[in-house]
C-alpha positions as CSV (number, residue, x, y, z in Angstrom):
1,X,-3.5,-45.3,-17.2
2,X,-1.7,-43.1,-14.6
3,X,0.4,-40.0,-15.7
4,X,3.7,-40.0,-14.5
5,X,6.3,-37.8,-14.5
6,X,9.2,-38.1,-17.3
7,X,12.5,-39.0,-16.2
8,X,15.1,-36.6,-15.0
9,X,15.6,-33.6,-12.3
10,X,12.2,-32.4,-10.9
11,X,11.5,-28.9,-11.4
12,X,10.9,-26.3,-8.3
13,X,7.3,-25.3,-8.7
14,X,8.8,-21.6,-7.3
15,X,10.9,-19.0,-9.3
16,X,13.8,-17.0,-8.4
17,X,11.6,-14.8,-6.3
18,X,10.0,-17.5,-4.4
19,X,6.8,-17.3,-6.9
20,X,4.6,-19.8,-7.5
21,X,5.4,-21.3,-11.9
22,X,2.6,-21.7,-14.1
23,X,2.8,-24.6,-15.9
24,X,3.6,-22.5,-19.2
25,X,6.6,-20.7,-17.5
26,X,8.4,-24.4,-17.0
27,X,8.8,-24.8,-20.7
28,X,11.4,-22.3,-21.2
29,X,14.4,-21.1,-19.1
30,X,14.8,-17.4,-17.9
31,X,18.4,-17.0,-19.8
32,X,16.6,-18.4,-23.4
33,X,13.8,-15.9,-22.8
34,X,16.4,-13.2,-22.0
35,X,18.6,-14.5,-25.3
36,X,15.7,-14.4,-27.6
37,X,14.0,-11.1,-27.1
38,X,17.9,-9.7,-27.4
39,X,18.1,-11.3,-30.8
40,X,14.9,-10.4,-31.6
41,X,15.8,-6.6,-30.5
42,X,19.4,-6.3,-31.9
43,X,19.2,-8.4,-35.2
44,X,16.0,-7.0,-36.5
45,X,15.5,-10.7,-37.9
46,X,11.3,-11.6,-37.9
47,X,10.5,-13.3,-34.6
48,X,9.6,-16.6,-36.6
49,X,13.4,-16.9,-37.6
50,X,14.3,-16.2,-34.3
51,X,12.2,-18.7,-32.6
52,X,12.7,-21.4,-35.1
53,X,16.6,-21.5,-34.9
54,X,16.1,-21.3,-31.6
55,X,13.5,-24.2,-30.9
56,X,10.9,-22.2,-29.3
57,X,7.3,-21.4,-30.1
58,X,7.1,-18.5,-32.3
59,X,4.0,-17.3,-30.6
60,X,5.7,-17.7,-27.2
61,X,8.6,-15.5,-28.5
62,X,6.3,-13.1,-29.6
63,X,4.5,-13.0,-26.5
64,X,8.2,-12.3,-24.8
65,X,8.9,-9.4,-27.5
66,X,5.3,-8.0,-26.3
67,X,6.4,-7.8,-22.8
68,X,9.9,-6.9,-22.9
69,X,8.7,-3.8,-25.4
70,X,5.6,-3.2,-22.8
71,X,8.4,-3.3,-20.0
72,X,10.7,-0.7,-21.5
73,X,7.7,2.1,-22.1
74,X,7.7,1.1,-26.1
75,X,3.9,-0.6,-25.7
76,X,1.9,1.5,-23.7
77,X,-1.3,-0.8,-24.5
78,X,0.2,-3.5,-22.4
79,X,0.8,-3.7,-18.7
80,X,4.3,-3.9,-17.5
81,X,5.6,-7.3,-15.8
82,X,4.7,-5.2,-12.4
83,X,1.7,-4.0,-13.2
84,X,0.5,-7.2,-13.7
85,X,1.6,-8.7,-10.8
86,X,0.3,-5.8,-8.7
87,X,-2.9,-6.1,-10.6
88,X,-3.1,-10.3,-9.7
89,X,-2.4,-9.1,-6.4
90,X,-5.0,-6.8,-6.0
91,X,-7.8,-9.2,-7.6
92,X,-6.7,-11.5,-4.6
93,X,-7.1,-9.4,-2.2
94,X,-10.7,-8.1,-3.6
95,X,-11.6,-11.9,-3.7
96,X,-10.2,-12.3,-0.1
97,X,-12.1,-9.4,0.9
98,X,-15.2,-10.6,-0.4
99,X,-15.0,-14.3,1.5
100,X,-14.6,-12.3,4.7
101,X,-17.8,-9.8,4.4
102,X,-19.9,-13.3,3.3
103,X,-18.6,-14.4,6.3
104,X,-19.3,-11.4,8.5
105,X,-23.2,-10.9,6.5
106,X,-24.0,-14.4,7.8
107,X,-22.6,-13.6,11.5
108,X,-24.3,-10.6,11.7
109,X,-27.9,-12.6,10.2
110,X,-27.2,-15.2,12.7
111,X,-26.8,-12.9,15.9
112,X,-29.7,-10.7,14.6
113,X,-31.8,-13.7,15.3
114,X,-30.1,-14.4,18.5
115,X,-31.3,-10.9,19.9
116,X,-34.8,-11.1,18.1
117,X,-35.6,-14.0,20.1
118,X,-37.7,-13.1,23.5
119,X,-36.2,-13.8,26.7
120,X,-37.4,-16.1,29.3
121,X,-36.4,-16.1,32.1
122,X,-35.9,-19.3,34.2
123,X,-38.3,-21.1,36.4
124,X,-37.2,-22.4,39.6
């Protein structure tokens, strides 16, 4: 049986910055993320109170708090939203990188054989 897509408006695969979604970043809009870790913050309710009257994961909400509190300087065990996304930056780079000296090791093999070869010169 093929999967098909459910009914209605098709999401944009991109964010507001022009970022590539993961498929767990569809689930929940930016303003109910933004509304939740407020409540969370202000009310001083428990996060699973929060998240059920809200319809959202409680774990999800909890990851949010996490983030929002790393963001601010309150968490400094967690990496801020930039550092993050400089750190999955830099990984693709250093993979990048990699490919490109594989690629230049097996040049330079191929044209050490090339020049290891002995030279004959042409009859006529």
């Amino acid at each position: 049986m093929a999967h098909t897509r459910p009914p209605g408006p098709r999401r944009s695969t991109l964010d507001n910055a022009g970022s590539p979604l993961t498929p767990w970043s569809w689930k929940y809009p930016d303003e109910l993320r933004e509304r939740a870790v407020r409540e969370v913050q202000t009310s001083g309710r428990p996060v699973a109170h929060v998240a059920k009257d809200l319809g959202i994961h409680k774990e999800a909400l909890r990851g949010w708090v996490r983030q929002a509190e790393a963001d601010k300087g309150d968490r400094p065990d967690l990496l801020t939203t930039a550092e993050r996304a400089e750190l999955g930056q830099l990984r693709k780079e250093i993979a990048e990188l990699r490919r490109a000296n594989e690629i230049l090791k097996a040049a330079s093999v191929f044209f050490a054989k090339e020049l290891d070869q002995p030279r004959t010169r042409p009859t006529r």
